[in-house]
N, C-alpha and C positions, 0 to 999 in steps of 0.2 A: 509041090508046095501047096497046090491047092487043096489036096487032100489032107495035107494037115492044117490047114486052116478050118475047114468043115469039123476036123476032128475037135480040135479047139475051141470052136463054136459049140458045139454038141456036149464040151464039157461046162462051158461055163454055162449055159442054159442047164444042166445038170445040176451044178455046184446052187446056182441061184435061182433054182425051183424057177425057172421059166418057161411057159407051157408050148411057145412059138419060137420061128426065129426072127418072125415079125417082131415080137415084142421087145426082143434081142437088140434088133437096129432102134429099134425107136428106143432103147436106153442107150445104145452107143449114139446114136444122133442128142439124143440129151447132154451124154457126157463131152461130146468133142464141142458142142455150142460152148456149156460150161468152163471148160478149158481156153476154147480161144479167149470167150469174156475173161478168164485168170489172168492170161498172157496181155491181152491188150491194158489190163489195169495194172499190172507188173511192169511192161513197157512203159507207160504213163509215169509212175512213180521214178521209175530210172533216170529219165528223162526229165525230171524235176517237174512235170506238167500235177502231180497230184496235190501240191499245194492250195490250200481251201483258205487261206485269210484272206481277208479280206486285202493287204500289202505284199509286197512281193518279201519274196524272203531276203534276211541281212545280207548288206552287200559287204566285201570281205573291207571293204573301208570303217563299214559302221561298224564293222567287231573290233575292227584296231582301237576305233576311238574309245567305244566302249572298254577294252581293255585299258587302256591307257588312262582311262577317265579313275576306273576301278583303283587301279595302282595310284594313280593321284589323291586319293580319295585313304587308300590306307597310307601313304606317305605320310600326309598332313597329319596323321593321329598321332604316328613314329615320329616325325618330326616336333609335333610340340611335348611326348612326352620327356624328347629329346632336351630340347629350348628348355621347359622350366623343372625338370625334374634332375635328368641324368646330368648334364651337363653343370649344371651348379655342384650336385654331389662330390659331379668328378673334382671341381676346379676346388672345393671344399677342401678335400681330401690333397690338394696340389700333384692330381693325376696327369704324368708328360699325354695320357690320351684324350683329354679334355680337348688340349687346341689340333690335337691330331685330326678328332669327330669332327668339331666343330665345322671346319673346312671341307670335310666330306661330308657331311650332312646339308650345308649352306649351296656348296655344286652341285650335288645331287637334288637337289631342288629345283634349282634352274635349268639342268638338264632338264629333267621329267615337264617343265611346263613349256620348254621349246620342244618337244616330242610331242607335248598338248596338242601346240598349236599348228607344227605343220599338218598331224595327223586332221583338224577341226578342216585346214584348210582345201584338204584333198578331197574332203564330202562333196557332195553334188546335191544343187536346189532339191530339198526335200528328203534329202537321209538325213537321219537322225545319228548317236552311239545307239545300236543295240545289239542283242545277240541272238533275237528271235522274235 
């Protein structure tokens, strides 16, 4: 085995115009430094340690709210184009789905801000909603 290792050496010092096998080690000593510094910064990152803000990253609380908030946030558009648009159309027109919405639009609202608020309540001094 050793002897194919020499041999191996003797080619890459070949292949890479290298005039020694001193010079040899001293690029494999360059590359294996190289490498470990890869691996420890790839360790780091796995590890969630490469995080650079200045805040720790969102906690899976502050993206519920955040979601939550989101969806509240497109409700109330749905919901009022609901209230003064659709809803008079329907009942205009004497649509049976007028008082059908009505009722599922009205719960579905209360739902979504009791979801609000146990979701507000579960945060901890100094989370915020976010996602990043």
């Amino acid at each position: 085995m050793d002897n194919k290792r020499r041999t191996n050496i003797r080619k890459v010092i070949k292949i890479l115009n290298i005039t020694s096998e001193q010079d040899l080690n001293t690029i494999i000593d360059y590359l294996e430094t190289a490498l470990e510094a890869k691996t420890l910064e790839s360790q780091a990152t796995e590890e969630g340690l490469s995080y650079t803000g200045t805040r720790k990253p969102p906690s899976d609380r502050e993206k519920h709210l955040y979601n939550v908030n989101a969806l509240a946030n497109h409700f109330e558009v749905i919901y009022g184009a609901w209230r003064h648009q659709i809803y008079p159309s329907l009942k205009a027109v004497e649509s049976p789905l007028a008082s059908k919405l009505y009722d599922r639009f009205t719960d579905g609202g209360v739902f979504l801000m009791c979801i609000k608020r146990a979701a507000e309540a579960q945060l901890l001094p100094g989370e915020s909603p976010r996602i990043n």
